[in-house]
VOBASE-625640 format. One record per residue: z, x, y of N, C-alpha, C in turn. Coordinates in steps of 0.05 Angstrom, whole numbers. Atoms other than C-alpha are relative to their C-alpha. Layout:
# residues N
+--------+--------+--------+--------+--------+--------+--------+--------+--------+
|    nc3 |    nc1 |    nc2 |   cac3 |   cac1 |   cac2 |    cc3 |    cc1 |    cc2 |
+--------+--------+--------+--------+--------+--------+--------+--------+--------+
|      Z |      X |      Y |      Z |      X |      Y |      Z |      X |      Y |
...
+--------+--------+--------+--------+--------+--------+--------+--------+--------+
END
This chain:
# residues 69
+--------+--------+--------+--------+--------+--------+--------+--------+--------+
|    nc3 |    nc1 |    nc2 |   cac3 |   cac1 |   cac2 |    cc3 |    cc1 |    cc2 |
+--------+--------+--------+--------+--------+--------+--------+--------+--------+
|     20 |     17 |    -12 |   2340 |   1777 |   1823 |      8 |    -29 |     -4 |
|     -8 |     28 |      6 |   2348 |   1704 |   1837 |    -25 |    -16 |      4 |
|     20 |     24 |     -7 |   2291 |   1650 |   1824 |     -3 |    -23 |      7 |
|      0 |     26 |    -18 |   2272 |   1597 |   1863 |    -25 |    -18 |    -12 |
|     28 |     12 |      9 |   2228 |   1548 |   1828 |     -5 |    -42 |     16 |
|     10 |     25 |     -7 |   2201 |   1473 |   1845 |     20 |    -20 |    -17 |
|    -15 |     18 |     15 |   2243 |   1417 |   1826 |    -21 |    -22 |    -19 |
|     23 |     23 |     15 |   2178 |   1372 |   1808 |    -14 |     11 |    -23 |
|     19 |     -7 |     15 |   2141 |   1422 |   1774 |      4 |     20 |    -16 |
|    -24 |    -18 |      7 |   2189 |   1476 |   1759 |    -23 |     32 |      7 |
|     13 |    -28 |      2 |   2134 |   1539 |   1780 |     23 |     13 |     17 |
|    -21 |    -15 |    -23 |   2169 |   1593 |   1824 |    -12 |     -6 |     20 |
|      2 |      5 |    -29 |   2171 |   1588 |   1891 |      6 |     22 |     14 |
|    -12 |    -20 |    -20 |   2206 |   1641 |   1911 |     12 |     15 |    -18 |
|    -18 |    -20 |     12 |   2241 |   1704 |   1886 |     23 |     15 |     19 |
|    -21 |    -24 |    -20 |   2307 |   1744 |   1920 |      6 |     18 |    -25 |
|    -12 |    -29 |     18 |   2317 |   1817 |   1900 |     24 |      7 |     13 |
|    -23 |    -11 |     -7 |   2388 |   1833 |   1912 |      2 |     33 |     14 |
|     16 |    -36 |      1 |   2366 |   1907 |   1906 |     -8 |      0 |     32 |
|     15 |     -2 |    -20 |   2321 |   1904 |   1960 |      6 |    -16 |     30 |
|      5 |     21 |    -16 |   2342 |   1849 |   2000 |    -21 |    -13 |     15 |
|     19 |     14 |    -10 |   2286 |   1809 |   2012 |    -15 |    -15 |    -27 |
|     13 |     20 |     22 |   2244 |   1756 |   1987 |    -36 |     -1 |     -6 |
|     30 |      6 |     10 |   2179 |   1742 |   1954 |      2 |    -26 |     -6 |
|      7 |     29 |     11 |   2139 |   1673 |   1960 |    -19 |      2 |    -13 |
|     27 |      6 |     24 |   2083 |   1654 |   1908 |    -19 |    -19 |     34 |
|     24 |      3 |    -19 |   2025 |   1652 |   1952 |     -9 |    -36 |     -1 |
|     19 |     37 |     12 |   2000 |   1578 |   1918 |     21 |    -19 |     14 |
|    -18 |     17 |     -7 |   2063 |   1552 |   1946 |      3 |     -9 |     33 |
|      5 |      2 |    -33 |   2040 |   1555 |   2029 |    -29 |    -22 |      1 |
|     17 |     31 |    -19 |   2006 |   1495 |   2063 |    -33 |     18 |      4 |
|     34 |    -23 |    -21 |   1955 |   1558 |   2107 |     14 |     20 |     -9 |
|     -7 |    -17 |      9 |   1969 |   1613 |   2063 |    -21 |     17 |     17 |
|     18 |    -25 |    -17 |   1913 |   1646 |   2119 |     10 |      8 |     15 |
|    -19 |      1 |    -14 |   1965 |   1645 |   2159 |     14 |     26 |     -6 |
|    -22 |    -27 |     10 |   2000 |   1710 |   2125 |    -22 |     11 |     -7 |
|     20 |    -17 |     13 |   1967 |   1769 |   2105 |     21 |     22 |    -24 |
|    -14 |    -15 |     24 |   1991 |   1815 |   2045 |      9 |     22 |     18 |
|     -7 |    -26 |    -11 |   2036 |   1875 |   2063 |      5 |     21 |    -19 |
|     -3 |    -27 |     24 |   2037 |   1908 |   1997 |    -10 |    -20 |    -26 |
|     -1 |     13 |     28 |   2023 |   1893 |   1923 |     17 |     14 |    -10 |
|    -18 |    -20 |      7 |   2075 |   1906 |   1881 |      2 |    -11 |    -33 |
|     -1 |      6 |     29 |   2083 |   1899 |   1801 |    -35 |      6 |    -13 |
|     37 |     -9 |     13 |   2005 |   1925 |   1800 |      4 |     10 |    -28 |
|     11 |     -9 |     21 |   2017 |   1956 |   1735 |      4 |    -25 |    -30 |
|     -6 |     27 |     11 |   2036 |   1890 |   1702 |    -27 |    -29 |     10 |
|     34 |     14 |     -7 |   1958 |   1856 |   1736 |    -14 |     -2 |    -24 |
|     22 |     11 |     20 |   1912 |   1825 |   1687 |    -22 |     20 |     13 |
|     34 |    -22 |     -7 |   1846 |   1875 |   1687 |    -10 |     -9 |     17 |
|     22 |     14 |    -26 |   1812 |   1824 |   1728 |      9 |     -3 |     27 |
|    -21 |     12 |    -29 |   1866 |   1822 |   1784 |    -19 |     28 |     31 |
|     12 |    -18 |    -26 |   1837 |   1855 |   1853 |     25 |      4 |     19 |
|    -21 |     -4 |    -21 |   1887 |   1886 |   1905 |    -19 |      2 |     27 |
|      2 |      0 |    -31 |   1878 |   1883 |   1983 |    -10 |     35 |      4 |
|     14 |    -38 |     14 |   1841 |   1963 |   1989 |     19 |      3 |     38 |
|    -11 |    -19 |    -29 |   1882 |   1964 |   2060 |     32 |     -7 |      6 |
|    -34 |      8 |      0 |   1949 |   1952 |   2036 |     13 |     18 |    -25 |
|      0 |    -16 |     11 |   1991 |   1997 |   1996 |      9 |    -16 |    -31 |
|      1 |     22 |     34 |   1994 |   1982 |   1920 |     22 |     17 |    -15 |
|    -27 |     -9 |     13 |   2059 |   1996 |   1879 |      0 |    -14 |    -34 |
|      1 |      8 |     36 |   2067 |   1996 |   1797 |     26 |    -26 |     -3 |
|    -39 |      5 |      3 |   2146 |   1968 |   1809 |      6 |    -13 |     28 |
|    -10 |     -3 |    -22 |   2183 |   1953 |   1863 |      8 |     24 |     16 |
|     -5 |    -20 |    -18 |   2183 |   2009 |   1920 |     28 |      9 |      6 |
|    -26 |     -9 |      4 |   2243 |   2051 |   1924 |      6 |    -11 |     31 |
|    -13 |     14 |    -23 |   2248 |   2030 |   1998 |     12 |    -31 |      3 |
|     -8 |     18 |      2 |   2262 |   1963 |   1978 |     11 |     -8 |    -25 |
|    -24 |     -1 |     18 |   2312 |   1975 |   1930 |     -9 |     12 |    -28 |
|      1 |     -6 |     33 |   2265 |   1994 |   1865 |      1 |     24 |    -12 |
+--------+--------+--------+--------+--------+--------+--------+--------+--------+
END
């Protein structure tokens, strides 16, 4: 995996999975994050108790074997 973080503030920005090829952005980091809608959750079993998932999207502990996990 390669991380992509902020040069000002240093959070992530972005992740690439080699594995999988493709990327993940940190949601906080879009202008109109309404603009996108979630297509999966993934690292659910690593969620703080209080975290809520999307109930019409599919929810994954890991990364999904279709995308490399």
């Amino acid at each position: 995996m390669v991380h992509y973080f902020c040069g000002k503030c240093g959070n992530t920005v972005a992740v690439f999975s080699e594995a999988g090829n493709f990327y993940t952005v940190s949601v906080s980091t879009l202008e109109d994050s309404e603009r996108f809608s979630p297509q999966m959750s993934i690292y659910a079993r690593s969620a703080a108790k209080w975290a809520t998932f999307p109930k019409d999207v599919p929810i994954f502990d890991t990364i999904p074997p279709s995308m490399g996990g």
